[in-house]
N, C-alpha and C positions, 0 to 999 in steps of 0.2 A: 295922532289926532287928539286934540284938546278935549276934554270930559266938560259936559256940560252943565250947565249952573241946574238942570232938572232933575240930571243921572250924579250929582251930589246929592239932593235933594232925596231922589229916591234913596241913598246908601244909609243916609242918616237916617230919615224915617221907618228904614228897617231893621237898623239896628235897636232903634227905641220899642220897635214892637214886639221884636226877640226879648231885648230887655223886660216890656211889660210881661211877655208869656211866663218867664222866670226863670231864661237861661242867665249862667252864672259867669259866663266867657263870649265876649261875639270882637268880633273884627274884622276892618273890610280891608278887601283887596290881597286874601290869603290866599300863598302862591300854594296849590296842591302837584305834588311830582305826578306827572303824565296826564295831566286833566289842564291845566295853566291857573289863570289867576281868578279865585272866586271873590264877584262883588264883596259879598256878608257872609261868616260862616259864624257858627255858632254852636258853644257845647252846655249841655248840662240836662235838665230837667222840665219838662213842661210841666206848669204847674195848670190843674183844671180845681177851679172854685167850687163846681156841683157838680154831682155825678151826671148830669146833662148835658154836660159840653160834650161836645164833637169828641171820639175816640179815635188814634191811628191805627189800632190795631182790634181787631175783631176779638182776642182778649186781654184781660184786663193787668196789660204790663204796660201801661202807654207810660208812667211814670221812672221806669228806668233813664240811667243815664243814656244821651243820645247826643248826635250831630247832626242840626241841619243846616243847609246849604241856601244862600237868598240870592238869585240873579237878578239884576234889575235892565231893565230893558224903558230908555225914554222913547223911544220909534221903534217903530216898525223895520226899519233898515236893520239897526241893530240887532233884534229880534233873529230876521234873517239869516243873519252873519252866521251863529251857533246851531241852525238846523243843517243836519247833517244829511247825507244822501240815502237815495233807500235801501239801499243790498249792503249799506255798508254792516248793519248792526246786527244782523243774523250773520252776517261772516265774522263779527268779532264777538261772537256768544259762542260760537263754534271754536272759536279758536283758543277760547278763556276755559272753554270744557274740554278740550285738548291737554291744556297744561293744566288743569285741577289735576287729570289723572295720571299725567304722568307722573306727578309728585315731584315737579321741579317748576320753578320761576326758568322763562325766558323770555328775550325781550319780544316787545309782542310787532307782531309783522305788520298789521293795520296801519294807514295812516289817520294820525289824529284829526286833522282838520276835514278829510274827508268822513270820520264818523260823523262829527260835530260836538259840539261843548256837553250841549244834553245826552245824548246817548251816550258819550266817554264818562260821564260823570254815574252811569247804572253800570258800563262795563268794567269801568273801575272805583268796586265801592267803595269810599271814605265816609260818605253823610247814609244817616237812615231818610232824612227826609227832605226835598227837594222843592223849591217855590222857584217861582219866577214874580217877580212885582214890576208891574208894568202900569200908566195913564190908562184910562177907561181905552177901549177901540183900535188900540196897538193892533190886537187881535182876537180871533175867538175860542171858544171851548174845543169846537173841533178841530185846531192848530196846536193844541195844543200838548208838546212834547209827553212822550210816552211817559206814566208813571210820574211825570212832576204834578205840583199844584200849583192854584194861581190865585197870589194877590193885587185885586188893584186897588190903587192910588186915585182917592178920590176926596177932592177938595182938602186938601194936610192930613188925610186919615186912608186908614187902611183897611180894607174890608177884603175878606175869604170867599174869593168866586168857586173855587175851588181843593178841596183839602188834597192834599200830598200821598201816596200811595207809599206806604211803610215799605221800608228795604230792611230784610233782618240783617243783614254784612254790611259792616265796617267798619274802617279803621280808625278808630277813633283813637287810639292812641295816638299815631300818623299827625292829627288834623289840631290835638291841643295843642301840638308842639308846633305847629305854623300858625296855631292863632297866638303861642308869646310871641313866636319870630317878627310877627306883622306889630303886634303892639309894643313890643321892643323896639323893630325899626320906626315905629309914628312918634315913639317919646322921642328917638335922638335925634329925630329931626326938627323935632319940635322945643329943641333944646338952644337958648340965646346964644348969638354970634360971640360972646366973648367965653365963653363957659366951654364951648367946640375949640375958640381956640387954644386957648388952657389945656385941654383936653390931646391934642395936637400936638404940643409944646413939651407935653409929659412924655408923649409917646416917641420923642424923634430925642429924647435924651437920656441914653443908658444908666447914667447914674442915677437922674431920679428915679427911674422904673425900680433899680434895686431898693430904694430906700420906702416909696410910695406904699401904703397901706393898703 
């Protein structure tokens, strides 16, 4: 299905307001292993101007390095799509506390699309902190997926209906490394038709490969 000119709109404008927060890495449409493809994902530092801003965490570490997660959602439909079912997330916290103790990874039984995008994303942590940005009325506070937060989109601006519920686990190592993959893959795409083919030309000829720098 074709992405819409609103749910561009929303990716950009969250990346700009990751940007302004004073993360140092964001990029969208980073594929995370066992969760799928996150609209915005973003690493680095929040930066708070006065000790009065909003805090994520009750003490005073909000400033560490971090990952947060941004879904964008233009409808309600969409919205839909990633709420998971209800027995599914107490069966997949049971079974993540299974393998904590047994001291080994295995693949895990659950089916993904049946937890949902939100729930896979707290049972499998990568980001500490989780949004959804969505048009005024998509939906309300009390729909509103366990532990995320909510920005909405209102007239080109973005405004905090809701702060983000701090996750101490994750893997943040994991999640730099698919935010270069995704800004690697956006430059070569975005790289001119004759430069590709060059590029092409180099690669399907053995001896240049040997001599090429």
């Amino acid at each position: 299905m074709a992405e819409s000119d609103l749910h561009l709109q929303l990716k950009r404008s969250a990346c700009q307001w990751l940007w302004g927060a004073g993360y140092a890495a964001i990029a969208e449409e980073v594929v995370v292993p066992g969760v799928g493809i996150i609209d915005v994902a973003a690493a680095g530092r929040w930066r708070r101007p006065n000790p009065r801003h909003v805090r994520f965490e009750r003490e005073p570490r909000v400033d560490r390095y971090h990952v947060a997660f941004v879904e964008c959602k233009a409808d309600r439909a969409d919205f839909l799509r990633d709420q998971g079912r209800q027995m599914q997330f107490a069966f997949a916290l049971e079974e993540r506390t299974a393998q904590l103790g047994s001291g080994r990874r295995r693949r895990p039984l659950h089916a993904s699309p049946a937890l949902g995008k939100f729930d896979t994303c707290l049972v499998r942590p990568y980001a500490n902190l989780h949004y959804l940005l969505t048009p005024q009325k998509v939906l309300s506070l009390a729909e509103l997926p366990r532990r995320w937060g909510w920005l909405v989109f209102d007239c080109g601006r973005i405004r905090v209906a809701r702060q983000a519920a701090w996750q101490e686990v994750a893997e943040i190592t994991a999640i730099e490394g698919a935010i270069a993959q995704s800004l690697t893959a956006m430059r070569m795409r975005s790289r001119p038709a004759g430069a590709a083919a060059a590029l092409s030309a180099l690669s399907d000829d053995p001896e240049e490969q040997a001599v090429a720098p």
